[in-house]
C-alpha positions as CSV (number, residue, x, y, z in Angstrom):
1,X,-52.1,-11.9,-86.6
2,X,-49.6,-14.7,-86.9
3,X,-46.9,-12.7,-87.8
4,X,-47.9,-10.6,-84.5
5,X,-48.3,-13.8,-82.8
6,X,-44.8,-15.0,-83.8
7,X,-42.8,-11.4,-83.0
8,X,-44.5,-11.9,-79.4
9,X,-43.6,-15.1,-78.9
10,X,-40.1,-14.2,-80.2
11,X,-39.9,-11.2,-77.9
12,X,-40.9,-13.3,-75.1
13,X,-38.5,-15.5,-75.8
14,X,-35.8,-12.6,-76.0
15,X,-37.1,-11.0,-72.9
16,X,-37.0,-14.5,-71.1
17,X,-33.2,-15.4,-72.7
18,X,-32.4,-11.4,-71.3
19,X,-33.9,-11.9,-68.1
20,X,-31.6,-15.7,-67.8
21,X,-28.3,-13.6,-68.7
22,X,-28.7,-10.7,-66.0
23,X,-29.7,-13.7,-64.0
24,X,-27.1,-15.6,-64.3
25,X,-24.7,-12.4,-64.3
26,X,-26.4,-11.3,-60.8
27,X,-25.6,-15.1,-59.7
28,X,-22.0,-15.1,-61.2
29,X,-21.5,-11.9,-59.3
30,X,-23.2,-13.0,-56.4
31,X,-20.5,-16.2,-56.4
32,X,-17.7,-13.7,-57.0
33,X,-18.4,-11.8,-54.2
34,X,-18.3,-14.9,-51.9
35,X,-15.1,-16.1,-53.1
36,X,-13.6,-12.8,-52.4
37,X,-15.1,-12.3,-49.1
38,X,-13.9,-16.0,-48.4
39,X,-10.4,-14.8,-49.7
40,X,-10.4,-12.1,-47.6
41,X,-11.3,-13.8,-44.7
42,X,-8.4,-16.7,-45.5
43,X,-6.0,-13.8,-46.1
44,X,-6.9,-12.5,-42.1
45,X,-6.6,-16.2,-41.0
46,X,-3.6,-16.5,-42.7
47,X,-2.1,-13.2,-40.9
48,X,-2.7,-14.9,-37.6
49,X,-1.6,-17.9,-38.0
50,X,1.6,-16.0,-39.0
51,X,1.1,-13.8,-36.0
52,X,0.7,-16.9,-33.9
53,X,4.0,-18.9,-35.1
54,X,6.4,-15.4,-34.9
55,X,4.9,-15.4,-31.0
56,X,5.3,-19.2,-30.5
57,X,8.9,-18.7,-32.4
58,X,9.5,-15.6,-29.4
59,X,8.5,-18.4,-26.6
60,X,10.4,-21.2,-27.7
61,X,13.3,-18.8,-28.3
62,X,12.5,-16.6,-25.1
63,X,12.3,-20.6,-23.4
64,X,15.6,-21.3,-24.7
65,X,17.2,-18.6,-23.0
66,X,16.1,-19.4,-19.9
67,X,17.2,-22.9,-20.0
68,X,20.6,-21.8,-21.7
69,X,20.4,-19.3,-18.6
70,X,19.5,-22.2,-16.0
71,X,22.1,-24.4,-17.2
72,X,24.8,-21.4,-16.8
73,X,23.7,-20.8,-13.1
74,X,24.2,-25.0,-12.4
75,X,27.0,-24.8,-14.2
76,X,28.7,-21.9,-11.8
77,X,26.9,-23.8,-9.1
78,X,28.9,-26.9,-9.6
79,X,32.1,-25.3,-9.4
80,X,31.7,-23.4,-6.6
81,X,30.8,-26.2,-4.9
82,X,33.5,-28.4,-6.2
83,X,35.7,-24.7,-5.5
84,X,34.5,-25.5,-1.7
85,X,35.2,-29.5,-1.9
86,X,38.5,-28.9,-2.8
87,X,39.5,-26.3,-0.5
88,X,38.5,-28.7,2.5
89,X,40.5,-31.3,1.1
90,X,43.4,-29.1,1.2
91,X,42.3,-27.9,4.5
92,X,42.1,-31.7,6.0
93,X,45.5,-32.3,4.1
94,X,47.2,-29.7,5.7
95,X,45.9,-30.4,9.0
96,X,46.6,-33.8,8.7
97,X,50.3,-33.1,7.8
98,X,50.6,-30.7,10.4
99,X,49.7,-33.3,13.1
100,X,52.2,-36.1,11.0
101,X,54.7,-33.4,11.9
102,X,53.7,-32.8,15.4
103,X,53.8,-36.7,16.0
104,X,56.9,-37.3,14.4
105,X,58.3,-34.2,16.7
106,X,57.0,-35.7,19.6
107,X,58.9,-38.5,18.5
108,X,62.1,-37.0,18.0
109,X,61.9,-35.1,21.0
110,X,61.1,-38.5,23.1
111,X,63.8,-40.6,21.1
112,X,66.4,-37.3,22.1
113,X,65.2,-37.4,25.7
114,X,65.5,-41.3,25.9
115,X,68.6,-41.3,24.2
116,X,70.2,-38.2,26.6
117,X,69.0,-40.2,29.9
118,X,70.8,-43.4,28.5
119,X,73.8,-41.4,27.4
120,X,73.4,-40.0,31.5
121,X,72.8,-43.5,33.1
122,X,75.7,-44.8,31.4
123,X,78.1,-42.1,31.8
124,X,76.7,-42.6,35.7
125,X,77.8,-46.1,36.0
């Protein structure tokens, strides 16, 4: 009866040290399956975050386009404008020589007229 007593309590013991392994298997597997479903689920957030910086990469390059673009358009802006400026200085230029010219021809043509009815009054006396 002891001897039965003892295999029992031995078996128990095994059954109870059996029942703690697939236990403890069940629980390692259990652990194994959350790490892997939270690998998984870094993997995907890892995939958008890469998804999100190539799109924030196309903005800030699509950005600095338009600004390259923008500062071209200024750029052409300027020199038509300065295109214009300088035209109407040439314009006033040659307006303003133009009259210079007219004056000193007046001038002249005064001095001549002046000079024709001193050469008459003398030629008179």
């Amino acid at each position: 009866e002891a001897r039965l007593t003892e295999e029992a309590r031995i078996a128990e013991v095994a059954r109870l040290a059996e029942e703690a392994r697939l236990s403890e298997e069940a629980r390692l597997a259990e652990e194994k399956a959350r790490l892997d479903l939270e690998k998984a689920s870094l993997a995907e957030a890892k995939a958008l975050l890469t998804e999100e910086k190539a799109r924030l990469a196309e903005e800030v390059r699509l950005a600095e386009e338009a600004r390259l673009a923008e500062e071209a358009r200024l750029a052409e802006e300027a020199r038509i404008v300065e295109e214009k400026r300088l035209a109407e200085e040439a314009r006033l230029a040659e307006e303003a020589r133009r009259a210079q010219e007219a004056r000193l021809a007046e001038e002249a043509r005064v001095a001549e007229e002046a000079r024709l009815a001193e050469e008459a009054r003398l030629t008179e006396e």
